[in-house]
MARKOLMAR-632347 format. One record per residue (C-alpha): residue in three letters; x, y, z. Coordinates in Angstrom, 2 decimals. Example, Ala and Ser with C-alpha at 12.3 -4.5 7.8 and 13.67 -1.06 7.14 Angstrom:
! residues 2
<'ALA',<12.30,-4.50,7.80>>,
<'SER',<13.67,-1.06,7.14>>,
***
This chain:
! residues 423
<'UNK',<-30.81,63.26,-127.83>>,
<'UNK',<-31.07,61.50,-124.08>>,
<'UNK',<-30.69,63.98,-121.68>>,
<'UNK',<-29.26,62.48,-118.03>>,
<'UNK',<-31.95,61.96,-115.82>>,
<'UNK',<-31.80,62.59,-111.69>>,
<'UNK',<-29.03,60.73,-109.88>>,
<'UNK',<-30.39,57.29,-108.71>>,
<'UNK',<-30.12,56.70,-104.88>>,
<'UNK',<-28.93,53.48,-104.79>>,
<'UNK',<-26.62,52.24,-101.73>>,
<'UNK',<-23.58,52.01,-103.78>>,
<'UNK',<-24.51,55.51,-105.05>>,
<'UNK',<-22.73,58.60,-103.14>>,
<'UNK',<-26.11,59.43,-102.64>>,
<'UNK',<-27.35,56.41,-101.33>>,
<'UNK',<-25.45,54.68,-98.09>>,
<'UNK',<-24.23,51.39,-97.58>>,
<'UNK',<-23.95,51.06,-93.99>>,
<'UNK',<-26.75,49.29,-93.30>>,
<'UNK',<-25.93,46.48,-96.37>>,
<'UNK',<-22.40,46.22,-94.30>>,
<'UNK',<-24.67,45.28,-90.96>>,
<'UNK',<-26.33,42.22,-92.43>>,
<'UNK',<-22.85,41.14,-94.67>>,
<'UNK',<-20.91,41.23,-91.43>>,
<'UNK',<-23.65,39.70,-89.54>>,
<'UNK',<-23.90,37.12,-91.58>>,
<'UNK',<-20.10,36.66,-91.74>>,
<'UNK',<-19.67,36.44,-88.20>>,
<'UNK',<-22.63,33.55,-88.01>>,
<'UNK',<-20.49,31.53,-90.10>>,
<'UNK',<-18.16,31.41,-87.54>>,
<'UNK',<-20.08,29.30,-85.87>>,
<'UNK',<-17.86,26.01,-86.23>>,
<'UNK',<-14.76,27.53,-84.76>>,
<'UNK',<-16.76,28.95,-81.94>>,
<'UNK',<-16.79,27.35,-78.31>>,
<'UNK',<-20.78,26.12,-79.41>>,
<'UNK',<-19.45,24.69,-82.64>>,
<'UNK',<-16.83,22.78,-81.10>>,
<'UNK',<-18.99,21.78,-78.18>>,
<'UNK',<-21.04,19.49,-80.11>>,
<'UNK',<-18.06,17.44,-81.01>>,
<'UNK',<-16.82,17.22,-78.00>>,
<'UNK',<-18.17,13.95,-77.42>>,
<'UNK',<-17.66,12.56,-80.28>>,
<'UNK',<-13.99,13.58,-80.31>>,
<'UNK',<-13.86,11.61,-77.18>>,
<'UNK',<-14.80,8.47,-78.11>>,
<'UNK',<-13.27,8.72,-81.87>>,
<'UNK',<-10.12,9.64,-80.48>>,
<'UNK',<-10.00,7.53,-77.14>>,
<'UNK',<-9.55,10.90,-75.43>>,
<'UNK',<-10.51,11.76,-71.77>>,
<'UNK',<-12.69,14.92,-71.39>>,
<'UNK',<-9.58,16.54,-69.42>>,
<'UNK',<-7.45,15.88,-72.63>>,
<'UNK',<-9.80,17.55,-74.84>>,
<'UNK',<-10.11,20.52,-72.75>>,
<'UNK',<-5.89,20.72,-72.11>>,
<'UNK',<-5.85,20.29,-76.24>>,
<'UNK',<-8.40,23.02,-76.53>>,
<'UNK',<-6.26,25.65,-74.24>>,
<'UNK',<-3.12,25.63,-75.51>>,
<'UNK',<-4.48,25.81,-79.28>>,
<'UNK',<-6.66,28.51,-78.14>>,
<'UNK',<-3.80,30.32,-75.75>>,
<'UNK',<-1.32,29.87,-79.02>>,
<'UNK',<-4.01,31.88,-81.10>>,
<'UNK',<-4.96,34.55,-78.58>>,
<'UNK',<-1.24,35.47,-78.69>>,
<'UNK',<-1.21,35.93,-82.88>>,
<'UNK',<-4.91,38.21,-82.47>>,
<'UNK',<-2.90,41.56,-82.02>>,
<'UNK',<-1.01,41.32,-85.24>>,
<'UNK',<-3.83,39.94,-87.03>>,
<'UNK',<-5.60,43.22,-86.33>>,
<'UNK',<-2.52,45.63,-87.42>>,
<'UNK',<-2.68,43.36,-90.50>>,
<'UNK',<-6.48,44.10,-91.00>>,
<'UNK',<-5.95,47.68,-90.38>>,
<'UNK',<-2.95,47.79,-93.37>>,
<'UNK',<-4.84,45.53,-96.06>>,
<'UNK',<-8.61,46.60,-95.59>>,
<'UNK',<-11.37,44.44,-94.15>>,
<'UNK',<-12.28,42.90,-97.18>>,
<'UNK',<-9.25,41.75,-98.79>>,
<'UNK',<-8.38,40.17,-94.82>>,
<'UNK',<-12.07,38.62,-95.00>>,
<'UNK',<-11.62,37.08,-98.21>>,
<'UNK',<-8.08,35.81,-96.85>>,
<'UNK',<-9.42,34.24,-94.25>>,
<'UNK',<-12.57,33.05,-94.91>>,
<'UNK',<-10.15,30.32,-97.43>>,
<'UNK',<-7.59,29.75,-94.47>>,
<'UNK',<-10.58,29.12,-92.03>>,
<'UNK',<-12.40,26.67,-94.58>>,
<'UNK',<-8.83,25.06,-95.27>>,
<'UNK',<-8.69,24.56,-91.45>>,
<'UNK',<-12.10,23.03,-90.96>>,
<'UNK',<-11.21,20.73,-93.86>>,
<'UNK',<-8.33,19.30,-91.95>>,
<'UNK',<-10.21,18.67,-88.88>>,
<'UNK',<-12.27,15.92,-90.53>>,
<'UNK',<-8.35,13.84,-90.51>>,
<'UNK',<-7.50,14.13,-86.99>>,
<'UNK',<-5.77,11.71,-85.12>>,
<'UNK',<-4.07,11.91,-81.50>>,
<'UNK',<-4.14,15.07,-79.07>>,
<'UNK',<-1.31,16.99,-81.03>>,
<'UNK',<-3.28,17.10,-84.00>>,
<'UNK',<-5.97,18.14,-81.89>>,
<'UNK',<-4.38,20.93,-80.55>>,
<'UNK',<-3.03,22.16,-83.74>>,
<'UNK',<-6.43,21.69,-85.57>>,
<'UNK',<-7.91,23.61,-82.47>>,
<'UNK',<-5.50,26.45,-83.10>>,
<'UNK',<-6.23,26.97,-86.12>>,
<'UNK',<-9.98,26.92,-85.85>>,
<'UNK',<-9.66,28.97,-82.94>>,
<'UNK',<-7.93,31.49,-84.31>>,
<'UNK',<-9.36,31.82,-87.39>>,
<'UNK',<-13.22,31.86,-86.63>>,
<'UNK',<-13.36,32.72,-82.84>>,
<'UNK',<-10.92,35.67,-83.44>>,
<'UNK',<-10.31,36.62,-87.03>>,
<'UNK',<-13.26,36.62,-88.77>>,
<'UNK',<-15.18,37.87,-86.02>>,
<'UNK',<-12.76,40.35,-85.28>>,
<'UNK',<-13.09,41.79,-88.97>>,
<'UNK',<-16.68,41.46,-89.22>>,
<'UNK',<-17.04,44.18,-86.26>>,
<'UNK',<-14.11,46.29,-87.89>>,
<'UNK',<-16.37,46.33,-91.27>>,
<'UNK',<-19.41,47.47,-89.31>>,
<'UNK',<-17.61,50.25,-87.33>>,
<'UNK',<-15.88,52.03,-90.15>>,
<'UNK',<-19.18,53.07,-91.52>>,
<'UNK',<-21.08,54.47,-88.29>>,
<'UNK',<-20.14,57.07,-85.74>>,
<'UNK',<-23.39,59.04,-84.31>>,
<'UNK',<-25.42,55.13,-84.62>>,
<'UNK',<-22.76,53.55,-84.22>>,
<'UNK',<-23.65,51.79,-80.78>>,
<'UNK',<-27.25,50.89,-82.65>>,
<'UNK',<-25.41,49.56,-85.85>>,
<'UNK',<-22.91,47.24,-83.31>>,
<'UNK',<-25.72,46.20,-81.21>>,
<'UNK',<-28.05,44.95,-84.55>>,
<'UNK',<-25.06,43.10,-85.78>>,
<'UNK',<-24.13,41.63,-82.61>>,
<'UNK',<-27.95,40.47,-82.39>>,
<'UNK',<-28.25,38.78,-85.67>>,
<'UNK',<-24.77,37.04,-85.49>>,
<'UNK',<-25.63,36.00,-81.86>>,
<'UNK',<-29.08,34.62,-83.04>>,
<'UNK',<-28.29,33.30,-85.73>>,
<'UNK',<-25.08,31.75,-84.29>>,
<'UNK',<-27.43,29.58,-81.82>>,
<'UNK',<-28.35,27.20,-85.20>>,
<'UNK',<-25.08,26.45,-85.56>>,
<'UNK',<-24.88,24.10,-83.21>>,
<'UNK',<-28.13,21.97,-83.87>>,
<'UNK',<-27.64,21.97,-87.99>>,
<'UNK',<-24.25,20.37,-86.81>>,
<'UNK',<-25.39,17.81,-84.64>>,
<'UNK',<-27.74,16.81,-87.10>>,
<'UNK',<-24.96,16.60,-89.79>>,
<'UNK',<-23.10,14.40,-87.23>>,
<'UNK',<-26.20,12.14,-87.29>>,
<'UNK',<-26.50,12.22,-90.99>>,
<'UNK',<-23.39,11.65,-92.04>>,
<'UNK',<-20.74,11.45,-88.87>>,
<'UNK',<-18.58,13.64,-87.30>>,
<'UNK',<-15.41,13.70,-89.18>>,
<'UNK',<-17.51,14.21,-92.70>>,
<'UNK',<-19.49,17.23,-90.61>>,
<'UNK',<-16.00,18.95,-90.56>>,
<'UNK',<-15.96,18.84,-94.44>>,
<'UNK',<-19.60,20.11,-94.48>>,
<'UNK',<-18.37,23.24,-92.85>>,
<'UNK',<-15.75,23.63,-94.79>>,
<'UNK',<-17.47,23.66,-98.13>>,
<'UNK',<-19.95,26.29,-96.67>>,
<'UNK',<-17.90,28.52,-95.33>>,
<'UNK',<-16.28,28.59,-98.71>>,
<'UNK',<-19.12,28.77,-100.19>>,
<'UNK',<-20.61,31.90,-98.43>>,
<'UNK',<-17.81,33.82,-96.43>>,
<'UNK',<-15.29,34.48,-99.47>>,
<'UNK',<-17.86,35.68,-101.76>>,
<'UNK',<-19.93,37.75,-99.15>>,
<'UNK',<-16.55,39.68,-98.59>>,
<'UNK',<-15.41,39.30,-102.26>>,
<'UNK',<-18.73,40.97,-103.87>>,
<'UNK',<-20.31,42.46,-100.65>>,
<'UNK',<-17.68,44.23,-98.21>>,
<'UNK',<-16.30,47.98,-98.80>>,
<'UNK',<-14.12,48.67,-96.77>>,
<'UNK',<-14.91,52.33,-96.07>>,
<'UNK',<-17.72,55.22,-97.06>>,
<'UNK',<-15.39,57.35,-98.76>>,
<'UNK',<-14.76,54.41,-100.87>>,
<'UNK',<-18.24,54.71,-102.25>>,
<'UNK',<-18.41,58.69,-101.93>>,
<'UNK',<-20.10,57.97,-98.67>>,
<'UNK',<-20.18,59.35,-95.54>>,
<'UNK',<-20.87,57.54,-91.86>>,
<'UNK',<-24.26,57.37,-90.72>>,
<'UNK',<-25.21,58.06,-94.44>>,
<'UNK',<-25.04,62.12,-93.48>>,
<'UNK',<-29.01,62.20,-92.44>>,
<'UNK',<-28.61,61.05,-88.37>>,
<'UNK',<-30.41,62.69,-85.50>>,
<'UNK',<-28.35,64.21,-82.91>>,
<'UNK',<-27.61,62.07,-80.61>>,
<'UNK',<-27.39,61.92,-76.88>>,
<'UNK',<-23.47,61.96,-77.28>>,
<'UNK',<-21.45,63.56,-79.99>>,
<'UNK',<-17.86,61.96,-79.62>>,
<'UNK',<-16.70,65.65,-80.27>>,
<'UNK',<-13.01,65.45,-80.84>>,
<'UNK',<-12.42,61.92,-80.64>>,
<'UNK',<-8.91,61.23,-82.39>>,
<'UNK',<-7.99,57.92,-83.29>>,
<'UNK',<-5.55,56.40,-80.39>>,
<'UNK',<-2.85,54.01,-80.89>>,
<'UNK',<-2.70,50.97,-79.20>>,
<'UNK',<0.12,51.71,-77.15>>,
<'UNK',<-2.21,54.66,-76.14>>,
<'UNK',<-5.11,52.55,-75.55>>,
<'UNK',<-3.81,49.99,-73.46>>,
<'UNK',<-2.50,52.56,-70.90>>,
<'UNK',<-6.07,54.03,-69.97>>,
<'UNK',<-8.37,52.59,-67.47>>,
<'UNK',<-11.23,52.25,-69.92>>,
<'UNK',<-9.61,49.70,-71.81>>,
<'UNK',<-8.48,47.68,-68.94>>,
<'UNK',<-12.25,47.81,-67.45>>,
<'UNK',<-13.99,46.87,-70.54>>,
<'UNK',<-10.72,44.02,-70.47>>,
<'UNK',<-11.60,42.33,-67.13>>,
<'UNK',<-15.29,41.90,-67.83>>,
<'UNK',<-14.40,41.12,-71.57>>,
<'UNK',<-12.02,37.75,-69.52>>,
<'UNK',<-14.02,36.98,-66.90>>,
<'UNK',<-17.22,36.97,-69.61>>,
<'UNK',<-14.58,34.85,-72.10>>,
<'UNK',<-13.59,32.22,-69.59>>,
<'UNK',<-16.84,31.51,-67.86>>,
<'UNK',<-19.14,31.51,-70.96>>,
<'UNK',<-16.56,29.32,-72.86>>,
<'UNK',<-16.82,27.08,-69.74>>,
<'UNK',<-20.71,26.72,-69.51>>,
<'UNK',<-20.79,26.74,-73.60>>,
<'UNK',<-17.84,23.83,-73.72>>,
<'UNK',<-19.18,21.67,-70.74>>,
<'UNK',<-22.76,22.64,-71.79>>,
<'UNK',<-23.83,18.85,-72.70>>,
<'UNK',<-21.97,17.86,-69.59>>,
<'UNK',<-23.72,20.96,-67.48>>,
<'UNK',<-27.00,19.88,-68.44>>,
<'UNK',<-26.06,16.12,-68.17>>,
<'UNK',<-26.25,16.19,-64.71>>,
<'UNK',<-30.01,16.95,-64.76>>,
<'UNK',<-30.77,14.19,-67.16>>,
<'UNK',<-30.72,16.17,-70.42>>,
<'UNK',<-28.50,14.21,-73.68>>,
<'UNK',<-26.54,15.17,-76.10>>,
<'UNK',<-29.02,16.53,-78.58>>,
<'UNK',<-31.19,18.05,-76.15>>,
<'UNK',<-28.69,20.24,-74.62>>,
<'UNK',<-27.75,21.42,-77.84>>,
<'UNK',<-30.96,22.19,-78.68>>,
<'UNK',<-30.63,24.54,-75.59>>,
<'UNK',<-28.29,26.79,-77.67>>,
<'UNK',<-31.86,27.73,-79.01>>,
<'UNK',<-33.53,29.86,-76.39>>,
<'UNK',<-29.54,31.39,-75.95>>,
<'UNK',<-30.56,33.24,-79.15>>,
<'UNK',<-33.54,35.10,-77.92>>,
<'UNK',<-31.19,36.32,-74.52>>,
<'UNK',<-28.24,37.73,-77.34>>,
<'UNK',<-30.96,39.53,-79.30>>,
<'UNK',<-32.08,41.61,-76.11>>,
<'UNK',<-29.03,41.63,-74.90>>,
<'UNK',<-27.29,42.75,-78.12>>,
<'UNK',<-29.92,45.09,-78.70>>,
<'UNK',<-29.96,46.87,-75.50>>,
<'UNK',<-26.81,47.28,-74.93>>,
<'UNK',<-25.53,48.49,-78.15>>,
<'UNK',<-29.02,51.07,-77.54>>,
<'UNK',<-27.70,52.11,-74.17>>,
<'UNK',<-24.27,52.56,-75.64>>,
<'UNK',<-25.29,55.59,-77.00>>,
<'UNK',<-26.71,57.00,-73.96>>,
<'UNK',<-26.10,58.71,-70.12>>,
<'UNK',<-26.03,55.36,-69.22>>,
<'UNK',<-23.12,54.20,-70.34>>,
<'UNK',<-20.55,54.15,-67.49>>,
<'UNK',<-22.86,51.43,-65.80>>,
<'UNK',<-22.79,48.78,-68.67>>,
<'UNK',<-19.03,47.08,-67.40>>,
<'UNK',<-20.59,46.59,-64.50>>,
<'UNK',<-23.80,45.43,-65.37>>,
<'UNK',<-22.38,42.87,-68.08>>,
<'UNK',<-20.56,41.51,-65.15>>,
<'UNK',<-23.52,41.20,-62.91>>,
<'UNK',<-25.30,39.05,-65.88>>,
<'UNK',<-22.36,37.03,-65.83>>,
<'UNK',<-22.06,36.25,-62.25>>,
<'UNK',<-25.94,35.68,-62.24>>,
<'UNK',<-25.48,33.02,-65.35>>,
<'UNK',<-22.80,30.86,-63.60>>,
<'UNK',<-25.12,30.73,-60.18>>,
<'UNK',<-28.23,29.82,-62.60>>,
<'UNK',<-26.02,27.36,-64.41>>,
<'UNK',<-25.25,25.37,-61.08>>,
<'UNK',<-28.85,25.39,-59.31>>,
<'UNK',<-30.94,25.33,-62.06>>,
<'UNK',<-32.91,22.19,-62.27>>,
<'UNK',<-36.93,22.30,-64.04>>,
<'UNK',<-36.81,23.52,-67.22>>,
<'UNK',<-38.36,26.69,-66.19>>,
<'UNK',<-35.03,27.35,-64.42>>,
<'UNK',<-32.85,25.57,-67.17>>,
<'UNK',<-34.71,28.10,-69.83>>,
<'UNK',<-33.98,30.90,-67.75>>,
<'UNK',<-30.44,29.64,-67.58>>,
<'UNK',<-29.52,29.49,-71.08>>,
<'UNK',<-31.46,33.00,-71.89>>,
<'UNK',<-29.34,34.55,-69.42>>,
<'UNK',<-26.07,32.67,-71.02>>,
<'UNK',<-27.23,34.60,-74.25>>,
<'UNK',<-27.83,37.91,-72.23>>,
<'UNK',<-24.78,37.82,-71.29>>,
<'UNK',<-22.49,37.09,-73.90>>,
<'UNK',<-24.73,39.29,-76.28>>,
<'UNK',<-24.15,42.49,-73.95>>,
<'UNK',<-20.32,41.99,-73.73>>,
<'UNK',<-20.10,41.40,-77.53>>,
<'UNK',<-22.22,44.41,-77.66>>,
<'UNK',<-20.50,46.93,-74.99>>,
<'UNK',<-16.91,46.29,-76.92>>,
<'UNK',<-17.93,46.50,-80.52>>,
<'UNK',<-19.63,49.70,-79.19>>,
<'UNK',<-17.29,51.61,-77.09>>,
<'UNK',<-14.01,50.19,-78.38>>,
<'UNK',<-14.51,52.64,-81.48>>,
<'UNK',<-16.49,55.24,-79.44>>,
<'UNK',<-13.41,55.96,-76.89>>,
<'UNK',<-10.47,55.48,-79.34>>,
<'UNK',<-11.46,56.04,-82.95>>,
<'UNK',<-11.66,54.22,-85.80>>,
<'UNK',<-7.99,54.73,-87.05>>,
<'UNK',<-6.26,52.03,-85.48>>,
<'UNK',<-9.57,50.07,-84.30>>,
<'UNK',<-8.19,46.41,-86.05>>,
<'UNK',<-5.32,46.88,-83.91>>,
<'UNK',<-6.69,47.72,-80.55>>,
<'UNK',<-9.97,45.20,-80.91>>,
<'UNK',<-7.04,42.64,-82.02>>,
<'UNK',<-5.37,43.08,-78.69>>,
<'UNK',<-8.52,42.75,-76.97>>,
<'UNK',<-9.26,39.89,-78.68>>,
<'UNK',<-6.13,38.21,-77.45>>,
<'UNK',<-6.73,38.79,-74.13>>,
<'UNK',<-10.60,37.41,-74.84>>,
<'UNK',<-9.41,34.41,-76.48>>,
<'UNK',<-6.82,33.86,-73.74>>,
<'UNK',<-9.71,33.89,-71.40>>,
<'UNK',<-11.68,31.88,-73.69>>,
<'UNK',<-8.63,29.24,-73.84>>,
<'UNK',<-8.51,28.42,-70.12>>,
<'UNK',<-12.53,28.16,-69.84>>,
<'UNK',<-13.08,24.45,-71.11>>,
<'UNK',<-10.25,23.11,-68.58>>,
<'UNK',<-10.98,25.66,-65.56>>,
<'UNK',<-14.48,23.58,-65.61>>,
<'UNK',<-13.25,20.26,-65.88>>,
<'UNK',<-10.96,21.05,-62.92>>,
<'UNK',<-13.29,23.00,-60.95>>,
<'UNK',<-15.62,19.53,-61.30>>,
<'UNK',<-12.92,17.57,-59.89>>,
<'UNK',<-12.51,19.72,-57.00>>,
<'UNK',<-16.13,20.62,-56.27>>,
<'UNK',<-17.26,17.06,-57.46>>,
<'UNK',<-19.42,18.04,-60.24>>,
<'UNK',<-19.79,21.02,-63.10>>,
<'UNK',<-22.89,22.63,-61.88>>,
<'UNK',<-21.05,22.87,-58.32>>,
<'UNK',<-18.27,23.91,-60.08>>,
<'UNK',<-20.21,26.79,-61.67>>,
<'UNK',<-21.78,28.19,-58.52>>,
<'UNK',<-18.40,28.05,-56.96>>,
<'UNK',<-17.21,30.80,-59.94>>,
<'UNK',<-19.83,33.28,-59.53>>,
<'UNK',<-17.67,35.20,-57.02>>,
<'UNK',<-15.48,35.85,-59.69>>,
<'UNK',<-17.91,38.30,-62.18>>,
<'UNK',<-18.54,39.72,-58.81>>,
<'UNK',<-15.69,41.29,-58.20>>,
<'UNK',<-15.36,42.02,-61.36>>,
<'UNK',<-18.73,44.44,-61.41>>,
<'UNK',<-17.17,45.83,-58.09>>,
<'UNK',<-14.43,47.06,-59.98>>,
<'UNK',<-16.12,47.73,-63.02>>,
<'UNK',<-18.51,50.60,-60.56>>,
<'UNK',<-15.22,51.81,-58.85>>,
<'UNK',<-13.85,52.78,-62.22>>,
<'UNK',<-17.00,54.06,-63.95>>,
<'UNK',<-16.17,57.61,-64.36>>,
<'UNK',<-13.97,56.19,-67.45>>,
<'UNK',<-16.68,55.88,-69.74>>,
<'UNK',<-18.29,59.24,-68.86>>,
<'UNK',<-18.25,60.98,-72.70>>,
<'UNK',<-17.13,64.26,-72.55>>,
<'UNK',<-15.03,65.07,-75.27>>,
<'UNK',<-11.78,63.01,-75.52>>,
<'UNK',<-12.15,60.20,-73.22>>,
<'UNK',<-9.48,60.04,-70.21>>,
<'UNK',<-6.65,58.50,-70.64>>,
***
């Protein structure tokens, strides 16, 4: 007679956990968004150009208003997330977002532009990413700042080869077939990582967050509810981590968008200032990494205000950088940057207002990031008609992630974790 033998710890097991499967799923997931991202795009830019007989200034006006039209669908996108699960979105939208790369390979003229932008936009810059944090946060709460800030590393890093295996599918094969190429894998990978991979929550598994075995850590989150929106958006916390969350949007969209044209100035071509995306991945995985570390610590208040200081030290290195020492430390600091925003939100977002409604608020965060994002390929290409070049142009912004960390210190006291966060 067999006679059941001990319970096997697997992840999928209720004695096993599955959080840490989730981390490198959603990682991977948000990697593959790679093509709708501002460093995707960027290595078509030129291309686009010259296929479509389109200035740079056209390009940039097609790319805001398809990316301003998304930003303003991201808050329903994340109720919707929040009512159908994370996976059943993912798989959703990993075949809309392939269908919409697809179509970008038959462009013609700057309306189809726009709308191909939009759609792009929307679907890998926002959506996808947007559910690939939500599928990480719903299965952490004491690590969760750790579990953020490893994702956010890996889909940073990994992000940063993006660009280069598309500018050497442009090469092979063109740009309007490289569109197709990213289509296919993004079908390919995205709808069956979400498909066969994603659960939405522990208790689906007979889980628990953090697997049930965590250390105490510095900060509990003791009676943290879950907020609504309409909740969040009336506390100072959100509108703090909002302004750096814009200011980082619109300049790093800027320097990302115009990068070939940044580092064009200093003599660098096409493919070698895509290569540059590179070295950005070593900046994202410190950045990443440390702040999603220090998100779980006394330090916390001071991370709005740092973020912005990277920032505003990223645009002055972008203008006045000029060996390739400097040009190095440039594009590590780009990563930095961008790394300990993406970081800081995926972080705190859940930490201050719960998990319940998390799609929702990080959708409505995400349209004000995207909305930021929109306006950063055309605030450069004007600011380098008024200053006379991009790398003046970028100096010229610093002043603006400034005043941002100024306000960011003034209204530190938000983030102090003492219970329920004030609201």
């Amino acid at each position: 007679m067999l006679q059941e033998g001990p319970a096997r710890k697997g992840a999928r097991s209720p004695a096993g956990f599955y959080g840490w499967h989730m981390v490198g799923l959603a990682s991977l997931v948000g990697i593959l968004t790679g093509p709708g991202q501002s460093m995707g795009v960027s290595v078509f830019r030129e291309h686009l150009s010259s296929g479509l007989d389109l200035s740079d200034s056209a390009i940039a006006s097609a790319y805001l208003v398809g990316t301003l039209v998304a930003s303003g669908l991201q808050p329903r996108l994340g109720t919707w997330v929040d009512s159908v699960g994370v996976q059943r979105a993912t798989v959703i939208l990993g075949v809309i977002f392939a269908g919409a790369l697809a179509q970008m390979s038959m462009i013609h003229g700057v309306v189809w532009l726009t709308v191909g932008f939009l759609g792009i936009r929307f679907l890998g810059q926002g959506a996808l990413s947007l559910t690939s944090n939500v599928a990480v946060a719903h299965w952490f709460n004491l690590r969760r700042g750790f579990a953020m800030g490893v994702k956010t590393t890996v889909t940073f890093g990994g992000m940063s080869v993006v660009p280069v295996l598309l500018a050497l599918t442009i090469e092979a094969w063109g740009w309007r077939q490289a569109w197709l190429v990213a289509a296919a894998a993004i079908f390919l990978t995205v709808v069956p990582i979400a498909l066969f991979g994603f659960v939405d929550r522990p208790a689906n598994l007979g889980q628990v967050p953090d697997g049930g075995n965590s250390d105490t850590p510095v900060f509990l989150d003791r009676g943290v509810t879950s907020a609504v929106r309409s909740v969040a958006v009336r506390t100072g916390a959100f509108w703090t981590l909002a302004a750096v969350t814009v200011s980082n949007s619109l300049f790093g969209t800027g320097l990302i968008f115009h990068q070939s044209n940044l580092l064009g100035e200093i003599g660098y071509s096409n493919s070698e200032a895509a290569v540059m995306f590179l070295p950005q991945a070593v900046g994202a995985i410190v950045g990443g990494l440390s702040v999603g570390w220090l998100a779980d610590r006394a330090i916390r208040p001071w991370l709005p205000a740092t973020s912005a200081v990277l920032l505003a030290m990223t645009t002055f290195l972008g203008g006045s950088a000029i060996s390739f020492g400097a040009v190095l430390g440039y594009v590590l600091m780009l990563g930095l940057s961008m790394g300990a925003v993406a970081s800081m939100n995926a972080a705190l977002l859940p930490a201050l207002f719960g998990v319940g409604h998390l799609g929702s608020i990080t959708g409505f965060l995400g349209f004000l990031s995207v909305l930021g994002s929109s306006m950063g390929a055309l605030a450069f290409s004007l600011g380098s008609d008024v200053f006379g070049d991009y790398r003046s142009a970028s100096v010229a912004f610093t002043v603006a992630p400034l005043a941002v960390a100024v306000m960011a210190v003034m209204h530190r006291h938000h983030f102090l974790l003492d219970g329920r966060r004030e609201v």
